[in-house]
DSSP file (Angstrom, degrees, kcal/mol; ACC not computed):
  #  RESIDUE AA STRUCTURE BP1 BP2  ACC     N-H-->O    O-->H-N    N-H-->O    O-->H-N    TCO  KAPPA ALPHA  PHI   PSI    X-CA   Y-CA   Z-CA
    1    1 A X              0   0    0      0, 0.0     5,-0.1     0, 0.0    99,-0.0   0.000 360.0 360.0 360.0 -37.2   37.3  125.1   78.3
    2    2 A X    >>  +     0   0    0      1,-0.2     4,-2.1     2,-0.2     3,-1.0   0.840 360.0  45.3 -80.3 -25.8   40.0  127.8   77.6
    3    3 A X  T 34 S+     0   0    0      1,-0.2     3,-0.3     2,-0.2    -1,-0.2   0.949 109.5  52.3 -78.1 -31.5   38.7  130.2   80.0
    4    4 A X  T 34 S+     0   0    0      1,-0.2    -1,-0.2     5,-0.0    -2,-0.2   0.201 117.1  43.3 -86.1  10.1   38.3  127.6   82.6
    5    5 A X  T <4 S+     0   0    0     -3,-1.0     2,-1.7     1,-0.1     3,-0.3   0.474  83.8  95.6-116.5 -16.4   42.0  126.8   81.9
    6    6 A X    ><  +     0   0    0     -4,-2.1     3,-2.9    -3,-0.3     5,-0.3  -0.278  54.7 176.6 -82.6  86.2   43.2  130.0   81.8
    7    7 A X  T 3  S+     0   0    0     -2,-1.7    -1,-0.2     1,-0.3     6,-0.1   0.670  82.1  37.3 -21.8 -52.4   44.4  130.2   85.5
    8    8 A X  T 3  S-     0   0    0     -3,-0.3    -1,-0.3     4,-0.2    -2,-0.1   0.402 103.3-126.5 -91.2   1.5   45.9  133.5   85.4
    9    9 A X  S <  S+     0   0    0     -3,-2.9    -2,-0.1    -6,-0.2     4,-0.1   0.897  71.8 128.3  21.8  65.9   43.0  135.3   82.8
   10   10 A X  S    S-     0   0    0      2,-0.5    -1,-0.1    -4,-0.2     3,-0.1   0.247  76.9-121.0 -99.8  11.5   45.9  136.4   80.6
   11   11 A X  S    S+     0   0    0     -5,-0.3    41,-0.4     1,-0.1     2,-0.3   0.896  85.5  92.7  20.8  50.6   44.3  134.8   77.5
   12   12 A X        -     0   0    0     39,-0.1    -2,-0.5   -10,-0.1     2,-0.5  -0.942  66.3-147.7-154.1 155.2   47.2  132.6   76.9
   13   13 A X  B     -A   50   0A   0     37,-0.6    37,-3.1    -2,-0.3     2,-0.2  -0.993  12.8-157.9-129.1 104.7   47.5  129.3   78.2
   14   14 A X     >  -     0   0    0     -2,-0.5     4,-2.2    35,-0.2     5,-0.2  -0.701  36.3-108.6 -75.3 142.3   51.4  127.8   79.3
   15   15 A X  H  > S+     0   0    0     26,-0.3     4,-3.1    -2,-0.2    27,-0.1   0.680 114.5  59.7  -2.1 -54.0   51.9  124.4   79.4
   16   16 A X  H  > S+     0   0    0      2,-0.2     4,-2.3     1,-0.2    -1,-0.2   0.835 104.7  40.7 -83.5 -53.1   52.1  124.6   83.0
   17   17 A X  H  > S+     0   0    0      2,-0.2     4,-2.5     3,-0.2   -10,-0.2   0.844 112.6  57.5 -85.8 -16.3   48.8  126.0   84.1
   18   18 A X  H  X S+     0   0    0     -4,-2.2     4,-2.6     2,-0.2     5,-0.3   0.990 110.7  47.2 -43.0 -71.8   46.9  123.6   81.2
   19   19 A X  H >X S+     0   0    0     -4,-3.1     3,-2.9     1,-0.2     4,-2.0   0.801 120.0  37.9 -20.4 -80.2   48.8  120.8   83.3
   20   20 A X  H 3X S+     0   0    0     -4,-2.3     4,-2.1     1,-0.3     5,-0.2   0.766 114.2  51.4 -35.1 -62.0   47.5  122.4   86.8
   21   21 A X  H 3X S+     0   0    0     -4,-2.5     4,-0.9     2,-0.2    -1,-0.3   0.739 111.9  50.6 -75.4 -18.6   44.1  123.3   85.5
   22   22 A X  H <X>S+     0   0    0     -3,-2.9     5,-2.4    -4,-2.6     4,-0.9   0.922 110.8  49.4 -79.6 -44.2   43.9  119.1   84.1
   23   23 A X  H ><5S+     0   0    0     -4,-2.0     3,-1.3    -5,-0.3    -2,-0.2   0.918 104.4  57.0 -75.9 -29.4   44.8  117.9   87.5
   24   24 A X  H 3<5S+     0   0    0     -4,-2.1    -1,-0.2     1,-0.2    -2,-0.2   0.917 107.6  48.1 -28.3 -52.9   42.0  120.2   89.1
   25   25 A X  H 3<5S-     0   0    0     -4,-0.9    -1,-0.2    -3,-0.4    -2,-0.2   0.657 124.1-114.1 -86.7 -15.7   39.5  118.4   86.7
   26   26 A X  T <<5 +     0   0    0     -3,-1.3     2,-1.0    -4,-0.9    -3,-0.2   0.754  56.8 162.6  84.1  33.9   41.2  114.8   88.2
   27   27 A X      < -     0   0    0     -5,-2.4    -1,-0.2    68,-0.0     4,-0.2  -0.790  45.4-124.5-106.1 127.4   42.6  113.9   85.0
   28   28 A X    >   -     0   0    0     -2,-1.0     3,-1.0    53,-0.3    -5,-0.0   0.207  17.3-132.0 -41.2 126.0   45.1  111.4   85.5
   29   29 A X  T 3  S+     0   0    0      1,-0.3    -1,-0.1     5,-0.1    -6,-0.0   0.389 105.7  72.4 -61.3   0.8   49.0  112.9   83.6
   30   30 A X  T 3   +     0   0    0      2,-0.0     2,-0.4     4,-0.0    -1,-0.3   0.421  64.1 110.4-108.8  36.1   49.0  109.6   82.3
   31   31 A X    <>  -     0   0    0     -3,-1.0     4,-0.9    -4,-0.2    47,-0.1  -0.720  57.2-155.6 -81.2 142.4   46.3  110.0   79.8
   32   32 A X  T  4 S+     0   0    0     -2,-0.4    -1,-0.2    45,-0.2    46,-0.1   0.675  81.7  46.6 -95.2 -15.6   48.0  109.8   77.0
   33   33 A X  T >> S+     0   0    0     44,-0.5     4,-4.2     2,-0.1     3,-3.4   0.947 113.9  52.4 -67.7 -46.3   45.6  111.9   74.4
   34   34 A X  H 3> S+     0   0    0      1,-0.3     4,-2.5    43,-0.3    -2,-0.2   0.915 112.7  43.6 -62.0 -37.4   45.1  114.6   76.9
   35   35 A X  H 3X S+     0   0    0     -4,-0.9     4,-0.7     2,-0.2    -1,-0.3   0.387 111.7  54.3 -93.7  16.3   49.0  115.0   77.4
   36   36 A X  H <> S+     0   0    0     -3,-3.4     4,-3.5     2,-0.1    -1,-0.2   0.696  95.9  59.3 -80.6 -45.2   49.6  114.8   74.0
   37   37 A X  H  X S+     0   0    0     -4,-4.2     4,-1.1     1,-0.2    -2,-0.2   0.932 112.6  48.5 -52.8 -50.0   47.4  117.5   73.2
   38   38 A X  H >< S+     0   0    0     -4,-2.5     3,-3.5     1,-0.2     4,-0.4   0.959 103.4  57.9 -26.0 -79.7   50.0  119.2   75.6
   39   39 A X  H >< S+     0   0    0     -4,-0.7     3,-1.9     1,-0.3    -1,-0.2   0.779 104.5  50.5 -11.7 -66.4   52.7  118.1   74.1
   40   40 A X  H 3< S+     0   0    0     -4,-3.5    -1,-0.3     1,-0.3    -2,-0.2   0.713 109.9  45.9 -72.7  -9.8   51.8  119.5   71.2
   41   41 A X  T << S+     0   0    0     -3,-3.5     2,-0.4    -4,-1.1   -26,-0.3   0.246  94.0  86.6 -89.0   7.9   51.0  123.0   72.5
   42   42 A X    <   +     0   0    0     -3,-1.9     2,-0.2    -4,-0.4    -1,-0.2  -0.231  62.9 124.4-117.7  60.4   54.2  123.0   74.4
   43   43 A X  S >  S-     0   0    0     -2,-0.4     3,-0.8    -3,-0.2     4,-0.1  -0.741  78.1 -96.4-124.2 175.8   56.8  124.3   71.7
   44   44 A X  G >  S+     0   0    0      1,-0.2     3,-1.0    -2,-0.2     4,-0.2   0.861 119.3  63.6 -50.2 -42.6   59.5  127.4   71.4
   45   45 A X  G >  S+     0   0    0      1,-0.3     3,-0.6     2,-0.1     2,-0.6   0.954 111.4  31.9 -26.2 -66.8   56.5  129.4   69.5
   46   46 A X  G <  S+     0   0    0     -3,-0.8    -1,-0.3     1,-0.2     4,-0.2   0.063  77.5 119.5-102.0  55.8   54.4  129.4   72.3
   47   47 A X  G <  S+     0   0    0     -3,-1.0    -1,-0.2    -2,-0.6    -2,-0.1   0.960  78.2  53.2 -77.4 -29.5   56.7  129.6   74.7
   48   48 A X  S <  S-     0   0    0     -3,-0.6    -1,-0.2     1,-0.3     2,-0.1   0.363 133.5 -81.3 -84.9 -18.2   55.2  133.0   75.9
   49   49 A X        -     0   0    0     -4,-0.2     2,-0.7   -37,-0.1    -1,-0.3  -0.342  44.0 -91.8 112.9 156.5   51.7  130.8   75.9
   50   50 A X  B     -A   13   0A   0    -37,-3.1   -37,-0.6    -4,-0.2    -4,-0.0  -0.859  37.5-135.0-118.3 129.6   49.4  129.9   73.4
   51   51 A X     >  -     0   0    0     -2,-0.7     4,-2.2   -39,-0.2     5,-0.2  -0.193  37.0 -85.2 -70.7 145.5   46.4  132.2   72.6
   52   52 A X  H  > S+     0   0    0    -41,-0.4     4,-1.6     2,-0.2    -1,-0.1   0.776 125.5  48.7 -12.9 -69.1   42.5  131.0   72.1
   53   53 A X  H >> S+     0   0    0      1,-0.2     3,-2.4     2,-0.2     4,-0.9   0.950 115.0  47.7 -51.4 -75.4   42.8  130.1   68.2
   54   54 A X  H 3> S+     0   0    0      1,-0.3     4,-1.4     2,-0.2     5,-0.3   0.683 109.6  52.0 -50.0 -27.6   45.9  128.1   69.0
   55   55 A X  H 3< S+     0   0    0     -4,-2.2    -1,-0.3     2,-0.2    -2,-0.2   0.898 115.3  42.3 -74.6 -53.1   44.2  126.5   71.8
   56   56 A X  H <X S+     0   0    0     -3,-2.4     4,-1.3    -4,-1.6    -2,-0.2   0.822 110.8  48.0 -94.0 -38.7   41.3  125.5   69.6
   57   57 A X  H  X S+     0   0    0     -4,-0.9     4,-1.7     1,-0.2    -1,-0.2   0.541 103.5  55.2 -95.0  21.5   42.6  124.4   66.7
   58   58 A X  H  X S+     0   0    0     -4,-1.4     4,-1.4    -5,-0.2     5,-0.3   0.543 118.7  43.4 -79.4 -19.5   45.6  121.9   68.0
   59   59 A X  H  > S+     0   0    0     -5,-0.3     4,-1.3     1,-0.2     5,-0.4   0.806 114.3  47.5-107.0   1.4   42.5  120.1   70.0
   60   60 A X  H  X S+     0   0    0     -4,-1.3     4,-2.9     3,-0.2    -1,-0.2   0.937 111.5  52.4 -74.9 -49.4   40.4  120.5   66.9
   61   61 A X  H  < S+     0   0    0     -4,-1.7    -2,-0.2     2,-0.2     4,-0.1   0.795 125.4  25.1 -14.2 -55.3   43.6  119.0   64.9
   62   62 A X  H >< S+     0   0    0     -4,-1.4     3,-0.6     2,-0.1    -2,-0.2   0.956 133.6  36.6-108.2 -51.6   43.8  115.8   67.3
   63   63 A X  H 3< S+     0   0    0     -4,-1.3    -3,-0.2    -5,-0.3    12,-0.2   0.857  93.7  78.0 -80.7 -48.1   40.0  115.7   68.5
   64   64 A X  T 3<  +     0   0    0     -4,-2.9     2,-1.0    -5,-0.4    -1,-0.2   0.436  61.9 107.8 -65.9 -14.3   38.1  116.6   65.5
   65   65 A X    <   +     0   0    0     -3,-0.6    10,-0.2     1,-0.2     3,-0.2  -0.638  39.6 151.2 -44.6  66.2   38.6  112.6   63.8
   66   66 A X        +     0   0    0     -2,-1.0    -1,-0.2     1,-0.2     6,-0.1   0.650  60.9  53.2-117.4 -32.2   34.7  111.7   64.4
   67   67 A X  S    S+     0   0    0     -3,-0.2     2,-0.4     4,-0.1    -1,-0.2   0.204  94.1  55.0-116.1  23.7   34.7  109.6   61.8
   68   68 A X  S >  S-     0   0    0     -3,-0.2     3,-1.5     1,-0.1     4,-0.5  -0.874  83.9-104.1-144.5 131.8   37.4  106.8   61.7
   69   69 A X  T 3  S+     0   0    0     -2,-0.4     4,-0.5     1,-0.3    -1,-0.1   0.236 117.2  50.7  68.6 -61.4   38.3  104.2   64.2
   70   70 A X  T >> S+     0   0    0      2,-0.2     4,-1.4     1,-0.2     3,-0.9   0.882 111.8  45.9 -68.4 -64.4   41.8  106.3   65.3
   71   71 A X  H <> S+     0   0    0     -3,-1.5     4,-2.2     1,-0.3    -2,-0.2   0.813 111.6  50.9 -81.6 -34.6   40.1  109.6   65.8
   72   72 A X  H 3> S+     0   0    0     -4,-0.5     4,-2.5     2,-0.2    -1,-0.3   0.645 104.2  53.3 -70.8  -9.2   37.6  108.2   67.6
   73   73 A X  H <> S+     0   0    0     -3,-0.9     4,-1.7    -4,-0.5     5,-0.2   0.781 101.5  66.7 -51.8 -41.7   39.7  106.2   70.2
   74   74 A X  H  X S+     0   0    0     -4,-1.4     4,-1.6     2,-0.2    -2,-0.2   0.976 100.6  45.0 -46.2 -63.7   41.3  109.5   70.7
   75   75 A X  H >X S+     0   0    0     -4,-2.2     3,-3.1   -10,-0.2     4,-0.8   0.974 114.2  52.3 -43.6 -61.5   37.8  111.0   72.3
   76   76 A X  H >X S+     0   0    0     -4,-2.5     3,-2.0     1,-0.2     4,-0.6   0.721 103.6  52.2 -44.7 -76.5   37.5  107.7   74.5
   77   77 A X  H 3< S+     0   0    0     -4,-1.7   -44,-0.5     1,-0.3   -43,-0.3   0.474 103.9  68.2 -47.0 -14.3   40.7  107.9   75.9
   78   78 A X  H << S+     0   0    0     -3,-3.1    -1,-0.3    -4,-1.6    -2,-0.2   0.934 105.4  36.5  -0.2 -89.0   39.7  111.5   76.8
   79   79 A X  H << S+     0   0    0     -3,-2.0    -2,-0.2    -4,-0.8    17,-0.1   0.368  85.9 123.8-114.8 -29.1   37.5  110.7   79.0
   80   80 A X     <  -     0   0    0     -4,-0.6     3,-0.2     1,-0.1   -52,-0.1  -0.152  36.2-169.2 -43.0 120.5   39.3  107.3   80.7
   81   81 A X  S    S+     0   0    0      6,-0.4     2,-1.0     1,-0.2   -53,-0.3   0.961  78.6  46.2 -88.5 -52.8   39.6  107.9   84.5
   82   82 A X  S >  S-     0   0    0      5,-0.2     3,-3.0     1,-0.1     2,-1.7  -0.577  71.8-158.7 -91.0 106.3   41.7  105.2   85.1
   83   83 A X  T 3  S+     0   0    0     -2,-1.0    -1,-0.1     1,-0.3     3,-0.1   0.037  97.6  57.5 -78.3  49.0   44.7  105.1   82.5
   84   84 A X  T 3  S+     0   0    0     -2,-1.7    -1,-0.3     0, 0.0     2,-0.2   0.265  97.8  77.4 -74.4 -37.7   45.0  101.3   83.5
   85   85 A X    <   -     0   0    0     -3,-3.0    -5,-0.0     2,-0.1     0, 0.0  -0.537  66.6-153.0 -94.2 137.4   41.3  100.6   82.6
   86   86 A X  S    S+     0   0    0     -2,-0.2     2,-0.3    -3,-0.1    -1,-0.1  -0.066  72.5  60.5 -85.2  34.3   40.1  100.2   79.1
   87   87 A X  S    S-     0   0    0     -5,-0.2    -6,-0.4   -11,-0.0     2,-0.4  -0.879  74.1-120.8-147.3 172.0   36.2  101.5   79.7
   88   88 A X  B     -B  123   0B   0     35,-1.3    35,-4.7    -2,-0.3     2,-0.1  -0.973  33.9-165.3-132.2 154.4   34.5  104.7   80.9
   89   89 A X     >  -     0   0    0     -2,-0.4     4,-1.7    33,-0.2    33,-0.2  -0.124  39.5 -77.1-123.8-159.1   32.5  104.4   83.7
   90   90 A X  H  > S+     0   0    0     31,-0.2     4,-3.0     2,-0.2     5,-0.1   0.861 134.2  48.2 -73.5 -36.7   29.8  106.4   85.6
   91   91 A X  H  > S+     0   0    0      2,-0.2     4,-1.9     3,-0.1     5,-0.2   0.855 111.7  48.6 -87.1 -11.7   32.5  108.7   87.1
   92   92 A X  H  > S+     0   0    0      2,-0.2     4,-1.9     3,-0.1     3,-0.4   0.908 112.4  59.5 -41.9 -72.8   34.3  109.3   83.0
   93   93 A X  H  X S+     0   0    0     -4,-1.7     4,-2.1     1,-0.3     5,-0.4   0.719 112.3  31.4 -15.0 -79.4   30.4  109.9   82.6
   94   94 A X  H  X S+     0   0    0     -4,-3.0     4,-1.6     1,-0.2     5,-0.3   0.914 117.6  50.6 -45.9 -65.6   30.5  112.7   85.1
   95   95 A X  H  X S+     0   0    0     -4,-1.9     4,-2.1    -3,-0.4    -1,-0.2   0.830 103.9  63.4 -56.6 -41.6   33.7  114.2   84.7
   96   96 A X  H  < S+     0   0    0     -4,-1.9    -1,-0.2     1,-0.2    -2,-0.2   0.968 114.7  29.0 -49.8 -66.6   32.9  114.2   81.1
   97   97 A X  H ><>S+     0   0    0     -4,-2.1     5,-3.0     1,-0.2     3,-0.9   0.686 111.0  64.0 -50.6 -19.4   29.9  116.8   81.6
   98   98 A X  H ><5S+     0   0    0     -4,-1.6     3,-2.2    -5,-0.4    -1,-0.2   0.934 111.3  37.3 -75.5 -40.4   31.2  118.3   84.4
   99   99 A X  T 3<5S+     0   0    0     -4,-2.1    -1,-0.2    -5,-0.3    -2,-0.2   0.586 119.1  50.5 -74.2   6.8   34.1  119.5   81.9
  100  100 A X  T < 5S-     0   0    0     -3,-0.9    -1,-0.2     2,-0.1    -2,-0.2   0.035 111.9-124.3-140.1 -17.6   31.6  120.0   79.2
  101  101 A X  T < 5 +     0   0    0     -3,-2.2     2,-0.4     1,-0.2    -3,-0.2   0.954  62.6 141.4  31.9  66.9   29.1  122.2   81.6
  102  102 A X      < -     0   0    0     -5,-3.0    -1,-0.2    -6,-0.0    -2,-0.1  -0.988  51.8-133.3-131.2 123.9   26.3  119.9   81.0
  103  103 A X        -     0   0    0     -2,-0.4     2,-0.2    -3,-0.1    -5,-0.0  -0.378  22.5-163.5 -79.7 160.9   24.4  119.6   84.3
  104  104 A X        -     0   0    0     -2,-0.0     3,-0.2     0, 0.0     5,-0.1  -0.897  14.1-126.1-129.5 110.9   23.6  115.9   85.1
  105  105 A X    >   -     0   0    0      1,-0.2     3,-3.9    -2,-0.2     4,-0.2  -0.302  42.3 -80.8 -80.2 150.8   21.0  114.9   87.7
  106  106 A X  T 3  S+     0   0    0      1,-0.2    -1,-0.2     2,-0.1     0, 0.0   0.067 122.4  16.3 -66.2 134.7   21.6  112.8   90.3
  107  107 A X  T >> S+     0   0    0     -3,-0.2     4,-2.6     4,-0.0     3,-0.6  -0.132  97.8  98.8 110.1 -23.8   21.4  109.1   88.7
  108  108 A X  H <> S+     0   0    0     -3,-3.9     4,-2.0     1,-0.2    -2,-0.1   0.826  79.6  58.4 -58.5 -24.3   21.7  110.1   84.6
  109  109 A X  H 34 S+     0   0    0     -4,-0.2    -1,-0.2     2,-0.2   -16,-0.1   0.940 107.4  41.5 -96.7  -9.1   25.2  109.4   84.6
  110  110 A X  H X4 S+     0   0    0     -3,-0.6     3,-1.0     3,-0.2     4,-0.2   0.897 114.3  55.0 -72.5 -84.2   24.6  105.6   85.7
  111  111 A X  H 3X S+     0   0    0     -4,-2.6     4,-3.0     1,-0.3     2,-0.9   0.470 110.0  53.4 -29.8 -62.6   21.2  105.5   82.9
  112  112 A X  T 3< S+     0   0    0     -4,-2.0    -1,-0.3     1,-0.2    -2,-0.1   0.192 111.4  37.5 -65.5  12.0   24.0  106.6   80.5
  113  113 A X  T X> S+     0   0    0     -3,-1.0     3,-2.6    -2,-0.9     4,-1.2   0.565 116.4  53.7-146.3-100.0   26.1  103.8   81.4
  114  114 A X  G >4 S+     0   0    0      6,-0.5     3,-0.7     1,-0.3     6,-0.3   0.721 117.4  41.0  11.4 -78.2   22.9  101.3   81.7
  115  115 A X  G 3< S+     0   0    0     -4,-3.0    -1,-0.3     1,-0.2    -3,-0.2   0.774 117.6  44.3 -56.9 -32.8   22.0  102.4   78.2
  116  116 A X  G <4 S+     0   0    0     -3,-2.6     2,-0.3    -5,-0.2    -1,-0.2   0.722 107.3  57.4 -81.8 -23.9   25.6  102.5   76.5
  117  117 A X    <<  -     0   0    0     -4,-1.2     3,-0.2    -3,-0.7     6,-0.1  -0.769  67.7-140.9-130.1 160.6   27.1   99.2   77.7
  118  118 A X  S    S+     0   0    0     -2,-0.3    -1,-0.1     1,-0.2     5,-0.1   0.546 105.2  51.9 -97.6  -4.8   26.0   95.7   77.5
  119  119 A X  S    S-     0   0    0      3,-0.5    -1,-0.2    -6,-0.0    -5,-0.1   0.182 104.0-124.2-102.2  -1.4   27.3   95.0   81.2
  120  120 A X  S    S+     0   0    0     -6,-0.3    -6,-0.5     2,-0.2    -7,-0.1   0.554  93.1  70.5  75.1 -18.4   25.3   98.0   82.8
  121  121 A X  S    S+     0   0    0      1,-0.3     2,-0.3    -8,-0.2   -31,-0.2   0.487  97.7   0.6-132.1   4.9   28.7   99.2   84.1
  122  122 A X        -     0   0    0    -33,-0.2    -3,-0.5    -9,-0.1    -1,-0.3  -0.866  63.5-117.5-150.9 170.0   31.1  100.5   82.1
  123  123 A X  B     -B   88   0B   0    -35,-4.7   -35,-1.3    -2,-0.3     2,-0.2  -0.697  24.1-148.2-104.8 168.6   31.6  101.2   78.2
  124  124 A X        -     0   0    0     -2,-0.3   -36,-0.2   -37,-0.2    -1,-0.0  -0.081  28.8-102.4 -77.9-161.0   33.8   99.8   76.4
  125  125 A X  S >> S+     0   0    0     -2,-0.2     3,-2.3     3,-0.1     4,-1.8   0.828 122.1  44.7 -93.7 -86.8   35.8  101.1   73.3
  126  126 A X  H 3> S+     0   0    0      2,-0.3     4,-1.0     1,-0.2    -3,-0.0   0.617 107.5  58.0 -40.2 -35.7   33.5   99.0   70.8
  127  127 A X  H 3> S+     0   0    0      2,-0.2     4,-1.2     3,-0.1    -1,-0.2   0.634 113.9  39.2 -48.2 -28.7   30.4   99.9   72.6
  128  128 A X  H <> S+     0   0    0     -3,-2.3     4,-0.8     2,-0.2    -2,-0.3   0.892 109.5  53.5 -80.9 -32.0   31.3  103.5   71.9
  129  129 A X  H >X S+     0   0    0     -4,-1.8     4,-2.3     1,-0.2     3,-0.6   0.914 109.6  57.6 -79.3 -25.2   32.6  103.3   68.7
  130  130 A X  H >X S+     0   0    0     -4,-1.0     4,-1.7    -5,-0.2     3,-0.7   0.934 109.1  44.6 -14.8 -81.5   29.1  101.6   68.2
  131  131 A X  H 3< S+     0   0    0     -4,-1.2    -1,-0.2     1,-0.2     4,-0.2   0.393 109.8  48.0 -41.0 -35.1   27.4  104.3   69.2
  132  132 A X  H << S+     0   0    0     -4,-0.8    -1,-0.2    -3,-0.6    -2,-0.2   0.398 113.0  48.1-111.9  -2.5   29.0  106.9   67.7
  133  133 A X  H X< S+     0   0    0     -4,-2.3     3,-2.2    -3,-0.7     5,-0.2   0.925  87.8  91.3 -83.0 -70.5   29.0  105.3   64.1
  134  134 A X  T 3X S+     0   0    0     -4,-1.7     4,-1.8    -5,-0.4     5,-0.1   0.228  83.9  48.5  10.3 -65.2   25.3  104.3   64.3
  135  135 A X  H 3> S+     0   0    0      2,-0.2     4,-1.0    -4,-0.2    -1,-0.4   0.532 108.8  67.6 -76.1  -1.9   23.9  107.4   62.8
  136  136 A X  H <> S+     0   0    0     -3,-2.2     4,-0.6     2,-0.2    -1,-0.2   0.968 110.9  28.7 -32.0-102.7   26.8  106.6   60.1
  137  137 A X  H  > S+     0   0    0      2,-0.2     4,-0.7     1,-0.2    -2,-0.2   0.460 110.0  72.1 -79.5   5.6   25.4  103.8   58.9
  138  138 A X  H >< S+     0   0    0     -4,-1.8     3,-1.4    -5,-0.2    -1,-0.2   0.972 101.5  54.2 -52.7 -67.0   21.5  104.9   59.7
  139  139 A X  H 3< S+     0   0    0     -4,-1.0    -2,-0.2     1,-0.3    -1,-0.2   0.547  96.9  59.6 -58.0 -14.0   22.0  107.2   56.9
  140  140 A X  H 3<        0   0    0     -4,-0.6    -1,-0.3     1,-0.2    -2,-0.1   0.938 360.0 360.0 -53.4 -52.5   23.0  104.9   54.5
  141  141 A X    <<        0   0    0     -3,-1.4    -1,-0.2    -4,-0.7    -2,-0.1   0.061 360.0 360.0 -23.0 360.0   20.2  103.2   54.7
């Protein structure tokens, strides 16, 4: 992800080409994780640009929350194409691997959608968090 954001291959990432390189990928400035995650890379320190490590661990910081309620809303709202809509769809689905490099063949990202949601057409927020606890509380077991 940080070479595919770093525009300019300086191995530093501004603010500015992070922005550019997110609207490339068609996610919406009003997602609110993804332009936090900005936010937080965009201070007098790295005014000069923020280098790999920095890069990885601010989204490790905000992303890395796998396991409680909060951290995982953070991922979904990732992934939201429409920051009106509360669900991820076929095209999150895509845009999620495409940014991911994980090829998808033409139809997986509707099966993935099929399989994840109880309406066949979107996820919900509670259908992921579902999902992504599940092997949680398998192991309890």
């Amino acid at each position: 992800a940080f070479d595919s954001f770093d525009i300019n291959k300086t191995e530093l990432l501004d603010a500015k080409e992070l922005k550019k390189a997110l609207r490339q990928l068609n996610f919406d400035e009003e997602n609110p994780t993804l332009f936090s995650l900005i936010s937080d890379l965009d201070t007098p320190e790295n005014e000069d640009g923020v280098d790999f490590r920095t890069f990885c661990l601010t989204f490790d910081k905000k992303l890395s929350d796998n396991k409680t309620k909060i951290g995982l809303q953070r991922l979904f709202n990732l992934f939201i194409d429409d920051p009106h809509s509360l669900t991820l769809t076929e095209t999150s689905v895509r845009k999620l691997c495409k940014t991911l490099d994980i090829p998808l063949h033409e139809g997986e990202a509707r099966e993935i959608i099929e399989r994840a949601s109880l309406n066949g057409k979107e996820i919900t927020f509670d259908e992921f968090y579902n999902i992504m606890t599940a092997h949680i509380n398998d192991s309890k077991q």
